[in-house]
N, C-alpha and C positions, 0 to 999 in steps of 0.2 A: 502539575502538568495539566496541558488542557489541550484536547484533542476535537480537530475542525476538519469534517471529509467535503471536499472540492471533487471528487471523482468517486465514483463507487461500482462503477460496470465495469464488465470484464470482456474483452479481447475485440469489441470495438465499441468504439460512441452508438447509442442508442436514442436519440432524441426523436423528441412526440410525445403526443398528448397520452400514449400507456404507461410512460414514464414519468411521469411529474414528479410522482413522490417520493421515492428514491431516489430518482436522477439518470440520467442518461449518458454522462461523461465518465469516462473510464479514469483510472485509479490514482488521485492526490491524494495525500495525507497531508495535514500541516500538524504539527505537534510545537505545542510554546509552551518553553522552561519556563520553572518558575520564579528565573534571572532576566525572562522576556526574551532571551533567544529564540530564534525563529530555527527547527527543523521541518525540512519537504521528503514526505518519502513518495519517491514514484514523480513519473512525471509525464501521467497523461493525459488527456485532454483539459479535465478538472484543473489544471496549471493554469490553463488562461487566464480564466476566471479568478485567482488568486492575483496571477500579474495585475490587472486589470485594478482590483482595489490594491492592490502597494501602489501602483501609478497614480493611484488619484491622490494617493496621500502626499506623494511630491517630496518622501524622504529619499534618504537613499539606504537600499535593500545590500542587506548582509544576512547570509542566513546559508544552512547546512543542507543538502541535498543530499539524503541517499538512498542509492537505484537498488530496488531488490533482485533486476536483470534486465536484461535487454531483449525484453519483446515489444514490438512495435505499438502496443495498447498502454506504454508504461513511461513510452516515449513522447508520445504522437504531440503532446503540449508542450514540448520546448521549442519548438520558433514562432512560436504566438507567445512568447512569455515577455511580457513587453520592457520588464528589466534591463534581458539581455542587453539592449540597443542603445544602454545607458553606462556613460563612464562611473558613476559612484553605486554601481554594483559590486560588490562582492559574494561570488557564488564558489565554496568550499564541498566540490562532491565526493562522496564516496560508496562504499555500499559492493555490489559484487562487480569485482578485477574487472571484467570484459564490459562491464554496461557501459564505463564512458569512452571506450570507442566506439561502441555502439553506438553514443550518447551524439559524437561527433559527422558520424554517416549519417545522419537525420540530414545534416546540408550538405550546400555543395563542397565536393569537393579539389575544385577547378579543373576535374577527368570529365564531366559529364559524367559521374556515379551517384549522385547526392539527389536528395529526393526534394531540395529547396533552394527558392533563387540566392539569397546569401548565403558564403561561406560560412565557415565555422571561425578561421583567423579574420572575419570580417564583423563580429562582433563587439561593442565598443566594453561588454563587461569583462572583471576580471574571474577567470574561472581555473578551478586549480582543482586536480585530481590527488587527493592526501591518499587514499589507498588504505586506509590505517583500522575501519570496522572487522573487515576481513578478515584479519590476521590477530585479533582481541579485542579488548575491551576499548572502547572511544570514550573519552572523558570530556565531557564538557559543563561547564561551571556545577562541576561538582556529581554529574548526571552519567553514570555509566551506562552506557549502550554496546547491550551485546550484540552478535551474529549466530544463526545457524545456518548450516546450509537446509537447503528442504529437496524435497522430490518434484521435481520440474524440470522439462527437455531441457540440455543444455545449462541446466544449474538458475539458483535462484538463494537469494537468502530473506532471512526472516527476524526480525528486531526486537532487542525486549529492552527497555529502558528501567532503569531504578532512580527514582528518584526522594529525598525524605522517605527510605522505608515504602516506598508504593510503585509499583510494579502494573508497567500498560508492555502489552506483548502484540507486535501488530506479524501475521503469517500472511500471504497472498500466493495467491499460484502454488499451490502443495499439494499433494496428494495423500493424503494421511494412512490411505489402504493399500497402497502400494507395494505389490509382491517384490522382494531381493531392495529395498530399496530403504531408506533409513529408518531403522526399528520407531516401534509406535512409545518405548520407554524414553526415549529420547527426547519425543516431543513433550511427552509429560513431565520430563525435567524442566524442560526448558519454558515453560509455562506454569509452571507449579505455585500458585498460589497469588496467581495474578490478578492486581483490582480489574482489570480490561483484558481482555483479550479479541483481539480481532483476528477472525478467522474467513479464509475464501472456503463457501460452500457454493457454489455454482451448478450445483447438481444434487437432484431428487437421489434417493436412495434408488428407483427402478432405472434411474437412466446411468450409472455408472457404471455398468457392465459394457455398454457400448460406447463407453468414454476412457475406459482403462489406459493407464501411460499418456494419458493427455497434462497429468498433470495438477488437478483441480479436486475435491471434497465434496462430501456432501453433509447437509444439515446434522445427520443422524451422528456422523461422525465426529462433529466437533462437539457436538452435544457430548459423547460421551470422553472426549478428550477433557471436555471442562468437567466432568464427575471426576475422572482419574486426577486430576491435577488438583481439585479443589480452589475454583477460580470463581472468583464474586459475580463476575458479567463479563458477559458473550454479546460479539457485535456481529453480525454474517453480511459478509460484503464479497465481492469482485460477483454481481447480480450477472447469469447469463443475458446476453444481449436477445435476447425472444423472448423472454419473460418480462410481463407486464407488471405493473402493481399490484394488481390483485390476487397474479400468482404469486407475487414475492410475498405478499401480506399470507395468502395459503401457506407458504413452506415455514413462515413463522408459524402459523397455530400450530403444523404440523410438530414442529421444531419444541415448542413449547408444552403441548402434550407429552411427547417422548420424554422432558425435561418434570414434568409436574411430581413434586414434591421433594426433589432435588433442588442440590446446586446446579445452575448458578442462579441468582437472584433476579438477574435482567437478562434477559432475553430476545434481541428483538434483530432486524436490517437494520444495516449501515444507511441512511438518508443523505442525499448531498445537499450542504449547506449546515448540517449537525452539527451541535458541539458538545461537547463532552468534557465534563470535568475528570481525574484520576486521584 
């Protein structure tokens, strides 16, 4: 597998010169099998820019989308996805129940509700809601992808893929300290021994008291989620949108210190444009 983030902010685009080096568009994942299938997790701003080189390539795009929820930051990039507007698209989403109605309120919906000039049945790709991650394991050429649910308003899920024996686990939008809300063993199962993990820490350990139930992590905490799980590398992504590079590069030493002489081996932000091999 080999893993390419197109979006890394979190709850809206961030663009400007504090962001360069991380990125300023909120949350795409692309992950490519290693049969060359193309998976998209999320689909927010970061999508353009993915559309944008499929377009130049002039093939035509088949590939797996799936939404970890439906909040507008996760969204925001599908009607700039310049696929859509092409008949030899084929786009198979899935991921959590509610996201692709969600998915479809992004346009219009000929009420005057819709938040874009084209419809949704006015698009020329073929788009098909399979439903199938949610409910167990999604098999694709040979690559099982699970589901968990996580701690997030209104629900959210979180993916861990196996593929040859190797294990990339991608979480966003969680809350890992979350009081009554899904135990912390859980997560450490569901992570257990993974070559990658990507985790949303969006928040300093001093500011999560005034963020509780939002939803979101902080460094300290996946740090120690990847001790309990025993996971090779750590990626910290969905970057608050007020945090510049040089704070993100700060919460990494911070992040890194708490971590020194521990696992995990790598340490670092998610950068948009990254690729990562697994």
């Amino acid at each position: 597998m080999e893993v390419r983030f197109w979006g890394t902010r979190g709850s809206i685009p961030a663009p400007g010169p504090e962001t360069l080096e991380f990125g300023g568009n909120t949350t795409c994942v692309e992950v490519t099998l290693a049969s060359g299938r193309r998976v998209i997790i999320d689909a927010g701003t970061g999508l353009r820019l993915l559309g944008n080189e499929l377009q130049a390539r002039g093939e035509p795009v088949h590939l797996h989308l799936l939404l970890t929820h439906n909040h507008w930051d996760h969204l925001l990039g599908l009607p700039f996805f310049q696929p859509l507007y092409r008949e030899d698209t084929e786009i198979l989403v899935d991921g959590w129940p509610l996201a692709f109605q969600a998915m479809t309120r992004v346009f219009d919906d000929h009420m005057g509700d819709g938040f874009f000039p084209v419809a949704f049945d006015q698009l020329q790709a073929r788009i098909t809601f399979i439903n199938r991650v949610a409910r167990g394991p999604l098999v694709l050429d040979g690559v099982h992808i699970q589901a968990l649910p996580l701690n997030h308003p209104q629900g959210c899920l979180g993916f861990r893929f196996r593929e040859n024996g190797r294990g990339l686990v991608f979480i966003t939008d969680n809350e890992l300290g979350q009081k009554g809300g899904r135990p912390w063993q859980d997560f450490v199962h569901f992570v257990q021994g993974a070559d990658l993990l990507i985790h949303d820490a969006q928040y300093l350990p001093e500011e999560i008291e005034g963020h509780r139930g939002w939803g979101h992590s902080t460094f300290a905490e996946v740090v120690q989620l990847a001790r309990d799980a025993g996971v090779r590398r750590v990626l910290l992504t969905h970057h608050d949108p007020g945090r510049s590079d040089a704070q993100v590069q700060h919460l990494v030493a911070r992040a890194r210190e708490l971590a020194a002489g521990t696992a995990p081996e790598l340490l670092d932000a998610a950068r948009e444009g990254a690729v990562y091999p697994v």
